[in-house]
N, CA, C and O atoms as a DFTB+ gen file, in Angstrom:
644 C
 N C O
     1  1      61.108     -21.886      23.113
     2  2      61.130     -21.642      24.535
     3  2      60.343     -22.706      25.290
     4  3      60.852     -23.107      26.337
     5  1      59.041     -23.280      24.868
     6  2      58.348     -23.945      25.209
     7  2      59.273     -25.654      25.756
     8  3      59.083     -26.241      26.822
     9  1      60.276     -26.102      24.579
    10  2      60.541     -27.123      24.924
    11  2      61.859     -27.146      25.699
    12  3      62.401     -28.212      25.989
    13  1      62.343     -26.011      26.013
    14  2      63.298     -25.725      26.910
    15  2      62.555     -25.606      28.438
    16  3      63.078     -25.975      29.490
    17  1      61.264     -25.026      28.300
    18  2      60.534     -25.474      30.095
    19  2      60.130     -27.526      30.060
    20  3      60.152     -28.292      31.023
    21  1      59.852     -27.802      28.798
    22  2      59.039     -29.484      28.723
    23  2      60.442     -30.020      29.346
    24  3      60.352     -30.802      30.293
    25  1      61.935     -29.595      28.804
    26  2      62.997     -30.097      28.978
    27  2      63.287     -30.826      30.618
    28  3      63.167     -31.918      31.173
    29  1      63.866     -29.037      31.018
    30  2      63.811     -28.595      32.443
    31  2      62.509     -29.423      33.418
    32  3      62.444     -29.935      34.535
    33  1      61.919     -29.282      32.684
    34  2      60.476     -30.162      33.731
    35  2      60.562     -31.731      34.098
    36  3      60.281     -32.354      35.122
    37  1      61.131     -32.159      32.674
    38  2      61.499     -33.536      32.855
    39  2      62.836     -34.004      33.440
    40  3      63.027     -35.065      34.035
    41  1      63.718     -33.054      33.181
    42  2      64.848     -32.967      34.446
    43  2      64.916     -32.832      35.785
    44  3      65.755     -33.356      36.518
    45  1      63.420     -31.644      36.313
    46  2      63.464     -32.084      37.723
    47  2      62.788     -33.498      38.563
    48  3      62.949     -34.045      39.654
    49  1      61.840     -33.726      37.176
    50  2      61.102     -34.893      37.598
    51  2      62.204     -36.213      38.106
    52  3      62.246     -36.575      39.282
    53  1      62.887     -36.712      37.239
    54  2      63.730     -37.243      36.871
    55  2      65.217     -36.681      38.309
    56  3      65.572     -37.843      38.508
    57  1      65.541     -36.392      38.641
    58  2      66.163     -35.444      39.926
    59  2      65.349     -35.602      40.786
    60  3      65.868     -36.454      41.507
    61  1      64.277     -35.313      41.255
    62  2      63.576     -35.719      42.618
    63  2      63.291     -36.966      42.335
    64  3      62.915     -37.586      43.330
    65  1      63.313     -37.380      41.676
    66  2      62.703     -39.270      41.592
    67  2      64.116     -40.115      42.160
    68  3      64.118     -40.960      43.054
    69  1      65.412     -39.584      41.299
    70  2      66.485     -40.104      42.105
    71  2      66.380     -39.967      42.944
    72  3      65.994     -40.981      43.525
    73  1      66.624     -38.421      44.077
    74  2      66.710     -37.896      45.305
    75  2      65.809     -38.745      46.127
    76  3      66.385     -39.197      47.116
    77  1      64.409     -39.138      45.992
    78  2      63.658     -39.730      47.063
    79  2      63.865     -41.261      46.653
    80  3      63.203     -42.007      47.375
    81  1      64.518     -41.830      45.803
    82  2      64.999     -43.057      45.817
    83  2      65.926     -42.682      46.920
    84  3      65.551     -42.593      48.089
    85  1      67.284     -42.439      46.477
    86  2      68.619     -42.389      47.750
    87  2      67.578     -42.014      49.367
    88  3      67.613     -42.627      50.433
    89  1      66.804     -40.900      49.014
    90  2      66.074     -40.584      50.653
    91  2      65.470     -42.046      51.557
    92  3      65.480     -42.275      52.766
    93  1      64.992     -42.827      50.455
    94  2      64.479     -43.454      51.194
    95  2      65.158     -44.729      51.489
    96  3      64.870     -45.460      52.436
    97  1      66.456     -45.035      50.257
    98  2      67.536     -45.967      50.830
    99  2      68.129     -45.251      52.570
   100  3      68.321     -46.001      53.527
   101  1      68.277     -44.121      52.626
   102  2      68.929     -43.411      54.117
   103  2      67.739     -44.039      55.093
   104  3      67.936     -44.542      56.199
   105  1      66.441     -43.891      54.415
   106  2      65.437     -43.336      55.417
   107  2      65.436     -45.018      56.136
   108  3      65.517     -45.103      57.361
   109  1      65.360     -46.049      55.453
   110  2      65.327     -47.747      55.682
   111  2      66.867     -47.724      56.548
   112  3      66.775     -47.688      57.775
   113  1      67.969     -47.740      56.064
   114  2      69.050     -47.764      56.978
   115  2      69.656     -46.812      58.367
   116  3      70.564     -47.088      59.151
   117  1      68.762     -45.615      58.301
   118  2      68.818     -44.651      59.505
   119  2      68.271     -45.787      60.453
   120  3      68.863     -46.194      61.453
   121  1      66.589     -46.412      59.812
   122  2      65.612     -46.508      61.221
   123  2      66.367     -48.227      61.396
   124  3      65.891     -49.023      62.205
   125  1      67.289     -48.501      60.717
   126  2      68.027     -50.044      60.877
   127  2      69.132     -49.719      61.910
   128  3      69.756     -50.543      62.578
   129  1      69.230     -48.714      61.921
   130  2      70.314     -48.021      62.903
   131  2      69.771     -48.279      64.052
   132  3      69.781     -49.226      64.839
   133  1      69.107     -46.849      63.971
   134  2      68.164     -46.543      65.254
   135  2      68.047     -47.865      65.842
   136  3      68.999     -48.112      66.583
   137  1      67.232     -48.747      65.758
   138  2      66.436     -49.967      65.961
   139  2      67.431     -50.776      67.135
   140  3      67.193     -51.072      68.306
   141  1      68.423     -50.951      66.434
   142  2      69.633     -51.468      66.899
   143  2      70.453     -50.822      68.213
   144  3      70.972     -51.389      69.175
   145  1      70.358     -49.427      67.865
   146  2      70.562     -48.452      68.739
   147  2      70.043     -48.956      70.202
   148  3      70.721     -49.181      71.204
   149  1      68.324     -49.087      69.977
   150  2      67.406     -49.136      70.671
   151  2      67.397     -50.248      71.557
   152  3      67.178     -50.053      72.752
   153  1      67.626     -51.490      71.076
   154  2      67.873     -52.704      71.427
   155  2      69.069     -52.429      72.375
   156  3      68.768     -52.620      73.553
   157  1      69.909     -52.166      72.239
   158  2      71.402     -52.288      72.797
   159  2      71.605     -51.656      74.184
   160  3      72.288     -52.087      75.113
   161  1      70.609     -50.161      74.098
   162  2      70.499     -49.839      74.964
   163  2      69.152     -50.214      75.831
   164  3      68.939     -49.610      76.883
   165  1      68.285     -51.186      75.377
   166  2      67.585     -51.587      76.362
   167  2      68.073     -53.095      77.162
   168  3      67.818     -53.547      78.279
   169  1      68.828     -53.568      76.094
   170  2      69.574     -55.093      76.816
   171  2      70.715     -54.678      78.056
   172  3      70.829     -55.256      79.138
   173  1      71.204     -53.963      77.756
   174  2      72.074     -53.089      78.708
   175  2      71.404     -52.272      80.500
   176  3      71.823     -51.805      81.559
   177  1      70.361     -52.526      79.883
   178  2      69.486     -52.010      81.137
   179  2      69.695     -50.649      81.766
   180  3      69.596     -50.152      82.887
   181  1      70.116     -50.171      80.222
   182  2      69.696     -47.978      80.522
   183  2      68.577     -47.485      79.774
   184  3      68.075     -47.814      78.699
   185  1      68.407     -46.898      80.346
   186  2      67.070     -45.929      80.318
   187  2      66.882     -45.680      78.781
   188  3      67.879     -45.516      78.077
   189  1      65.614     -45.650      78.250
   190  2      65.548     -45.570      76.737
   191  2      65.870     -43.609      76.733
   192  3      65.949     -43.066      75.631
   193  1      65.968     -43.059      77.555
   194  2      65.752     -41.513      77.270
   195  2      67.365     -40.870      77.141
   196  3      67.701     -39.714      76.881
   197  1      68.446     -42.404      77.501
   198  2      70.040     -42.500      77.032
   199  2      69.879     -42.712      75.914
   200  3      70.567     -41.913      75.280
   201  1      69.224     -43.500      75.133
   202  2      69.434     -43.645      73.635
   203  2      69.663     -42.438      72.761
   204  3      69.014     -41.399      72.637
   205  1      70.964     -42.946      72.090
   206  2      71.421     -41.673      70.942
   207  2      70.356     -41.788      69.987
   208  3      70.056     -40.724      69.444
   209  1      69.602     -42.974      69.586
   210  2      68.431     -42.324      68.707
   211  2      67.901     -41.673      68.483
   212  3      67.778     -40.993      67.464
   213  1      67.040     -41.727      70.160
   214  2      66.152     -40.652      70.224
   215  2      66.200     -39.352      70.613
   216  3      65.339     -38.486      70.761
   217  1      67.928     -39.404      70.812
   218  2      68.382     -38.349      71.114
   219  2      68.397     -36.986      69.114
   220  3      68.458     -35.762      68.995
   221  1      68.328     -37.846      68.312
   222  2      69.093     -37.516      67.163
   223  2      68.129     -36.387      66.789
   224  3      66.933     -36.419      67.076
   225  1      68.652     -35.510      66.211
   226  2      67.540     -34.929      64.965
   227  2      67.651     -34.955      63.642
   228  3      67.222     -34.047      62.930
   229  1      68.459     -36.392      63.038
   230  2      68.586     -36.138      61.769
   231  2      67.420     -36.916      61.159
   232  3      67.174     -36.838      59.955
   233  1      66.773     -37.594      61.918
   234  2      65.070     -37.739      61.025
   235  2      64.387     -36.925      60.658
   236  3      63.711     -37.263      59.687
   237  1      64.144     -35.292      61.239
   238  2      63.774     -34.068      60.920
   239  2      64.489     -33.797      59.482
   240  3      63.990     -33.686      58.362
   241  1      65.716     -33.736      59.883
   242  2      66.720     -33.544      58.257
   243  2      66.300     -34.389      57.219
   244  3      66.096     -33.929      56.096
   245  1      66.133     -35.709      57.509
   246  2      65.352     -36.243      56.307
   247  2      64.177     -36.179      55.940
   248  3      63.907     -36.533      54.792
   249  1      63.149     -35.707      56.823
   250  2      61.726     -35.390      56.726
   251  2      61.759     -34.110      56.020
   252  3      60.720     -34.002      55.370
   253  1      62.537     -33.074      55.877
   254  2      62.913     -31.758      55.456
   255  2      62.854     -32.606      54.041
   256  3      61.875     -32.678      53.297
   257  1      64.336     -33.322      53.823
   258  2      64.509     -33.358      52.366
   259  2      63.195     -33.933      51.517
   260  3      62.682     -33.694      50.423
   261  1      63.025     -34.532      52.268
   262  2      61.649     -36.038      51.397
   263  2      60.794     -34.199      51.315
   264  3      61.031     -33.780      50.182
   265  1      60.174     -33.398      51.917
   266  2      59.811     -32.388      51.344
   267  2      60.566     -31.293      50.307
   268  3      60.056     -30.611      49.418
   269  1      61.685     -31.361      50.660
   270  2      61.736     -30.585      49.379
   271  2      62.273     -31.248      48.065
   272  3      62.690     -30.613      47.096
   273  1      62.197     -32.789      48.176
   274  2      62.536     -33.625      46.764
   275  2      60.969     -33.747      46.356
   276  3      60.867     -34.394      45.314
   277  1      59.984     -33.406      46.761
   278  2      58.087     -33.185      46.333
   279  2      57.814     -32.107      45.816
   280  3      57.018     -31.892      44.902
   281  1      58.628     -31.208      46.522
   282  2      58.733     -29.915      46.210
   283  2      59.482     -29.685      44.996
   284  3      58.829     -28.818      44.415
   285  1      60.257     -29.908      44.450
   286  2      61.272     -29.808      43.056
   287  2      60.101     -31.258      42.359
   288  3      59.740     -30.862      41.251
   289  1      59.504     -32.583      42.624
   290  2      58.736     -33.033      41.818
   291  2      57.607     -31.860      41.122
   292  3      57.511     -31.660      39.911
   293  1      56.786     -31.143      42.201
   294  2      55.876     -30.486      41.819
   295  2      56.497     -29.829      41.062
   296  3      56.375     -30.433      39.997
   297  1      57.084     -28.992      40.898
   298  2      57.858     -27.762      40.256
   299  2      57.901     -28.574      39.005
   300  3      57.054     -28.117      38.238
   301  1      58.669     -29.810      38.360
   302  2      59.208     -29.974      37.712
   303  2      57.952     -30.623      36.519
   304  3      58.158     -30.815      35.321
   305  1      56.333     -30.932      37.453
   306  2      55.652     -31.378      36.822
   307  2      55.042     -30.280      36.014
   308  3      54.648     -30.459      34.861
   309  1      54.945     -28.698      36.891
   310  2      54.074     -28.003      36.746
   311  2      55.026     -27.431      35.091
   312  3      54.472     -27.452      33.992
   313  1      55.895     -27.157      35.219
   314  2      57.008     -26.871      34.195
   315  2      56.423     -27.517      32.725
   316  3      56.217     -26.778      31.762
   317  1      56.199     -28.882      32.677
   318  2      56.044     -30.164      32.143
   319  2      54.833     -29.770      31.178
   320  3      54.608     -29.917      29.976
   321  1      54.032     -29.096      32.459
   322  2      52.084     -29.015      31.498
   323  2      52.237     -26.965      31.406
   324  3      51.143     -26.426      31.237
   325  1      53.124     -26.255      31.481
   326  2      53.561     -25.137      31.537
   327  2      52.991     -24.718      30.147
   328  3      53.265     -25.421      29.174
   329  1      52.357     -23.816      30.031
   330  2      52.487     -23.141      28.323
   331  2      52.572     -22.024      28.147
   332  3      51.742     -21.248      28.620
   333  1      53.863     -21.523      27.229
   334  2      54.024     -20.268      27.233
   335  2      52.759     -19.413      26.422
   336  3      51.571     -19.681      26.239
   337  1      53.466     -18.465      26.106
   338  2      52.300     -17.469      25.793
   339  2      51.856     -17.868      24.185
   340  3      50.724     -17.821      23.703
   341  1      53.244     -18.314      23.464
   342  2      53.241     -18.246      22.189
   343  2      52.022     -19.562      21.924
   344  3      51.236     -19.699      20.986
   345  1      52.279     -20.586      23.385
   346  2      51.620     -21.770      22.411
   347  2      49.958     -22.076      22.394
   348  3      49.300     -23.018      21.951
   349  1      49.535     -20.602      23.216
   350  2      48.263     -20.873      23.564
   351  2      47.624     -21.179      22.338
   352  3      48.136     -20.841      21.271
   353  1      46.543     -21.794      22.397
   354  2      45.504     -22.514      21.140
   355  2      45.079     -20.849      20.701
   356  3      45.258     -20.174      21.714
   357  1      44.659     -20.104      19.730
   358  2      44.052     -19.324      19.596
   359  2      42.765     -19.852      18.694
   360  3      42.932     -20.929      18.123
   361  1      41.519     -19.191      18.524
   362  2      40.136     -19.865      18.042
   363  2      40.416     -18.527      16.995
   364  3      40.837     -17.428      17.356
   365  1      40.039     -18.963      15.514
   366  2      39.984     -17.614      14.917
   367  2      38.367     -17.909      14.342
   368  3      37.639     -18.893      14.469
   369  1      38.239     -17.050      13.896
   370  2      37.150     -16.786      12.988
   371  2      36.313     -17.989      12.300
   372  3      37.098     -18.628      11.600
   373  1      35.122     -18.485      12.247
   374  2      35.340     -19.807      11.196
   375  2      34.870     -19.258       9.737
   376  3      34.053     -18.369       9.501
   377  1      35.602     -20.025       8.855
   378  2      35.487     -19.151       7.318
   379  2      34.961     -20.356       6.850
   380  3      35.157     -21.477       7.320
   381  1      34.287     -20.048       5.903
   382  2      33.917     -21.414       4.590
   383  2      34.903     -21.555       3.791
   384  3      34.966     -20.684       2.923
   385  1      36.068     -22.709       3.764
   386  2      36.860     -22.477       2.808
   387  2      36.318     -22.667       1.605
   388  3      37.128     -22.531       0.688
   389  1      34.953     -23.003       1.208
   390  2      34.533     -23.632      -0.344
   391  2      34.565     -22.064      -0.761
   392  3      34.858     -22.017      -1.956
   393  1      34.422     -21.092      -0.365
   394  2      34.205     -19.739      -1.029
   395  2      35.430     -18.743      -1.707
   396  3      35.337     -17.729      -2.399
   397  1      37.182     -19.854      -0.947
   398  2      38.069     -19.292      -1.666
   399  2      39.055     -20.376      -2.703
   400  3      39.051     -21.607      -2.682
   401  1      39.731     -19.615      -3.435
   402  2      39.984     -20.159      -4.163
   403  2      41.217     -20.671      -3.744
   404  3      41.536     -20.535      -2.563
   405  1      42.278     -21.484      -4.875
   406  2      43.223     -22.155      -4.315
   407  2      44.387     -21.526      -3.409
   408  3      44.942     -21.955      -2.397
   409  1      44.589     -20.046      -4.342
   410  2      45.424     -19.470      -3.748
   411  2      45.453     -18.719      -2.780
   412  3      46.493     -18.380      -2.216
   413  1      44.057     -18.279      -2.388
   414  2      43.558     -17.521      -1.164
   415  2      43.547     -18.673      -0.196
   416  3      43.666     -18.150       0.912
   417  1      43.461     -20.026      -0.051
   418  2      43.388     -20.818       0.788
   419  2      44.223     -21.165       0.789
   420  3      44.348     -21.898       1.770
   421  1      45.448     -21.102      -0.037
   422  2      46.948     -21.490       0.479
   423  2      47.612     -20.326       1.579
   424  3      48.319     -20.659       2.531
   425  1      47.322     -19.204       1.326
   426  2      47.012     -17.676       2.205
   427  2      46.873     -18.077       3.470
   428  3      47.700     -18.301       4.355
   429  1      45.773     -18.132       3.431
   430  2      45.022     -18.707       4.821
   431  2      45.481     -19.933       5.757
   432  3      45.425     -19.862       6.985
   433  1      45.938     -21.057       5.063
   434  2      46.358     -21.752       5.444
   435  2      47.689     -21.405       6.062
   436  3      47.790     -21.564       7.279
   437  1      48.805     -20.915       5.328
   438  2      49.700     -20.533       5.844
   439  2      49.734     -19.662       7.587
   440  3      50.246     -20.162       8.588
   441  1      49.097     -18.401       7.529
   442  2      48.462     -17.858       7.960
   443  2      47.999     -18.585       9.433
   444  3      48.249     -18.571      10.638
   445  1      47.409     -19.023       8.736
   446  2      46.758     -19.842      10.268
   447  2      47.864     -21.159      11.181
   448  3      47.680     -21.698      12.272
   449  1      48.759     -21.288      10.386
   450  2      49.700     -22.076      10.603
   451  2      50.974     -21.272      11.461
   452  3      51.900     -21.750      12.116
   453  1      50.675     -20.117      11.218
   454  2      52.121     -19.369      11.762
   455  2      51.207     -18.560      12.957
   456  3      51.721     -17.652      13.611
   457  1      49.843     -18.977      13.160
   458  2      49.467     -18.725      14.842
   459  2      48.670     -17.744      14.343
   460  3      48.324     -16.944      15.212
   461  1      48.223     -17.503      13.168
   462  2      46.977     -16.249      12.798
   463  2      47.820     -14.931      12.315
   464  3      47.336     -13.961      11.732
   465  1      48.896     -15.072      12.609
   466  2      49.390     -13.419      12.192
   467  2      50.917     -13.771      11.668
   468  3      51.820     -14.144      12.416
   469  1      51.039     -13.576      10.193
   470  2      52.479     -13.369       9.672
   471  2      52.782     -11.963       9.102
   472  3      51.891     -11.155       8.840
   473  1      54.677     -11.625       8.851
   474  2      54.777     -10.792       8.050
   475  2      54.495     -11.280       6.388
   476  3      54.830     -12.345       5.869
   477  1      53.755     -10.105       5.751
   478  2      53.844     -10.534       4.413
   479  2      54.802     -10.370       3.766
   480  3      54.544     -10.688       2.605
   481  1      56.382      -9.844       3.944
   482  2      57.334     -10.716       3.160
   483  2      57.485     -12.041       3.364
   484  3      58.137     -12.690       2.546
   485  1      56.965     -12.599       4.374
   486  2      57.098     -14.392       4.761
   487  2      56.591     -14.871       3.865
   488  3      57.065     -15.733       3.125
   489  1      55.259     -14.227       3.801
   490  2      54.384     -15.079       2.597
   491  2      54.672     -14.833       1.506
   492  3      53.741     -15.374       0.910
   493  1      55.457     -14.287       0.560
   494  2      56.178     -13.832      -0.415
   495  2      57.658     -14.633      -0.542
   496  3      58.379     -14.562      -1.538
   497  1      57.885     -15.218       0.376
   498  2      59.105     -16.101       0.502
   499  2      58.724     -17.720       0.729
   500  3      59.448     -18.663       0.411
   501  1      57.474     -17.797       1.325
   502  2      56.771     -19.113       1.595
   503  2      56.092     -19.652       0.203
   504  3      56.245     -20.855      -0.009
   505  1      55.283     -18.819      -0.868
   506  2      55.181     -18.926      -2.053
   507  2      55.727     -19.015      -3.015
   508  3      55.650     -20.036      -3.698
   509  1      56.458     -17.947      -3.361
   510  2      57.209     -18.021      -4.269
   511  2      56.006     -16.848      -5.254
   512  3      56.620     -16.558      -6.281
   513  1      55.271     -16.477      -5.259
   514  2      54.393     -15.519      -5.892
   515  2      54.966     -13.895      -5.424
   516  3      55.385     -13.584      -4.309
   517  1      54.854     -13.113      -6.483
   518  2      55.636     -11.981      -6.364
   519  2      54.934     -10.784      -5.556
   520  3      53.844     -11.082      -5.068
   521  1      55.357      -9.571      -5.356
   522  2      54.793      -9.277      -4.328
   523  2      53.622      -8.820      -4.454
   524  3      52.854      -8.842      -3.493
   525  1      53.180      -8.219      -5.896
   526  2      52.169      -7.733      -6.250
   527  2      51.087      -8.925      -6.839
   528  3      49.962      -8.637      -7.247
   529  1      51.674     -10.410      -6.803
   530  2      50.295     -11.264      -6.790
   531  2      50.219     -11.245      -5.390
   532  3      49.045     -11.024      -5.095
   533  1      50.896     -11.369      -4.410
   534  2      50.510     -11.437      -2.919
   535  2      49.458     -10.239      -2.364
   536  3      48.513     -10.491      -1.616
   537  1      49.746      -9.071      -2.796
   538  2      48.784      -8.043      -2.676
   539  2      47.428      -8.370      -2.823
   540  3      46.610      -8.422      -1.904
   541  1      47.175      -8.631      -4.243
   542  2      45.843      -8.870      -4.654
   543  2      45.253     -10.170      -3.967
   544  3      44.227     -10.338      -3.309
   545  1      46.158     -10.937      -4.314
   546  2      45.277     -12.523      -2.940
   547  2      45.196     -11.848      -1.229
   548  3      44.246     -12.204      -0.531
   549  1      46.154     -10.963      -0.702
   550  2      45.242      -9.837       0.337
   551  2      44.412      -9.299       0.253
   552  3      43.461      -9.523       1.002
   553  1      44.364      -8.214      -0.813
   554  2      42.936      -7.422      -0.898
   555  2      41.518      -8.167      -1.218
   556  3      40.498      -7.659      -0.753
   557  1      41.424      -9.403      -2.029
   558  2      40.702     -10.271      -1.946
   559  2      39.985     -11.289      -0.631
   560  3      38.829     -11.709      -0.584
   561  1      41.261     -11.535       0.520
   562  2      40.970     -11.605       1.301
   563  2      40.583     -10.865       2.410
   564  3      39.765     -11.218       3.260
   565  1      41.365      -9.554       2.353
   566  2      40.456      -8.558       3.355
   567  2      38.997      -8.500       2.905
   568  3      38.115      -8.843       3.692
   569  1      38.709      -8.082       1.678
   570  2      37.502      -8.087       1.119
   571  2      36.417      -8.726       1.436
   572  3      35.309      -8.191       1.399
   573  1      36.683     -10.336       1.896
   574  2      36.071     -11.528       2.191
   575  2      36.158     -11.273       3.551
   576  3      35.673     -12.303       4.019
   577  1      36.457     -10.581       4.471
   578  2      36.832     -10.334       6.067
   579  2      37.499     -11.721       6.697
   580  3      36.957     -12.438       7.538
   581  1      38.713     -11.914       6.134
   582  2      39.480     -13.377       6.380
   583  2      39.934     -13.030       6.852
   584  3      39.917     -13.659       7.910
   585  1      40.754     -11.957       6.925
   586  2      42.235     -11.385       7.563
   587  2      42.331      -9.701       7.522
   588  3      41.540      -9.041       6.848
   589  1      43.234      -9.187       8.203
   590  2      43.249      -7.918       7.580
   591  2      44.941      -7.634       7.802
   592  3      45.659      -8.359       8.491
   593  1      45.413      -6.388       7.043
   594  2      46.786      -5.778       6.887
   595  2      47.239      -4.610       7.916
   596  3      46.764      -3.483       7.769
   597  1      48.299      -4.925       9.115
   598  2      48.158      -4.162       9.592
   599  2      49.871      -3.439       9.252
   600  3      50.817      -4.222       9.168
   601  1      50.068      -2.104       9.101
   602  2      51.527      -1.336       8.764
   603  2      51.814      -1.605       9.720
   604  3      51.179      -1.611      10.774
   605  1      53.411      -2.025       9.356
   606  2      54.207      -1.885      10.865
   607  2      55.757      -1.787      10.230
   608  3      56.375      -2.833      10.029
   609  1      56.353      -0.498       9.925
   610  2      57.141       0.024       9.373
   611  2      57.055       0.115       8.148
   612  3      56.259       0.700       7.413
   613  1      58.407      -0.839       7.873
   614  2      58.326      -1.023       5.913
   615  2      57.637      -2.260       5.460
   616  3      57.625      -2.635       4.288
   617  1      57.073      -2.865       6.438
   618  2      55.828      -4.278       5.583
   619  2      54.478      -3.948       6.326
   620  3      54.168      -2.969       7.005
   621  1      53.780      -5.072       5.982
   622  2      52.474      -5.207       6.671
   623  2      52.513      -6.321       7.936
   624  3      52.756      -5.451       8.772
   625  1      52.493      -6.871       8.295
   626  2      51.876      -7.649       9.182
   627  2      50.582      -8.174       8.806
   628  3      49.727      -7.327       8.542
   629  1      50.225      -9.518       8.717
   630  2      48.885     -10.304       8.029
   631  2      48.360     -10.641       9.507
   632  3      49.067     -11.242      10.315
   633  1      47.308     -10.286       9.736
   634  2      46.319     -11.063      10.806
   635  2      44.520     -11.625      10.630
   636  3      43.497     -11.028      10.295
   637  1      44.786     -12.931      11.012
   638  2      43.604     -13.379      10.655
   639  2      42.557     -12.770      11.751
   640  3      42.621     -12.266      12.872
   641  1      41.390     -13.160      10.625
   642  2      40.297     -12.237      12.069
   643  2      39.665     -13.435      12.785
   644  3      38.915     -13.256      13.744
């Protein structure tokens, strides 16, 4: 989910960056207009308050867009540094790994890799150790207060502390 908002974020970035490019190609050839406008009707010797320039309101219309192509930038940055729930950093516990052994620290490792909390058929499929060595490298580690087993139907759920 996470890199479907990084995606989207870099798509609007990328979309308002065009948009206020083209805005500001309009925005240089509107006031090349205008200008000209301005001239024509002052060589002519009418009143500048005849000028269709300054008559116009489509500089407002482009002052609108140039805000809302900032407006879809912001959006698209905030998207960008966005983090869902799953990817927050979590801090667990600090353990001495010198105190477990290989296979309790392959446990753990795993474990801590899948965000602090797996099902233990995962880890029974991630090993290759059967279910009743997986047990005992749990109860060893609850024991040690590394992790604990929580029921949640027909498995456990592993969470580190």
């Amino acid at each position: 989910m996470q890199k479907n908002y990084k995606n989207l974020g870099w798509l609007l970035i990328g979309f308002s960056l065009v948009l206020l490019l083209i805005l500001i190609l309009i925005k240089v050839d509107y006031d090349d207009q205008a200008a000209f406008l301005c001239e024509q009707v002052s060589e002519n010797g009418l009143n500048m308050e005849d000028c269709p320039a300054h008559k116009s309101k489509a500089s407002w219309w482009i002052v609108s867009a140039f805000g809302i192509s900032f407006l879809i930038l912001g959006i698209g940055i905030y998207m960008l540094f966005l983090r869902t729930k799953g990817e927050e950093k979590t801090e667990f516990k600090a353990i001495n790994l010198d105190d477990l052994d290989s296979e309790e620290k392959q446990i753990y490792e795993i474990v801590k890799n899948k965000g602090g909390s797996v099902f233990q058929t995962e880890l029974i499929k991630e090993t290759g150790h059967s279910k009743v060595k997986i047990t005992r490298i749990l109860d060893r580690l609850e024991t040690k207060k590394v992790l604990e087993r929580k029921r949640r139907g027909m498995t456990n759920i592993i969470v580190l502390q």
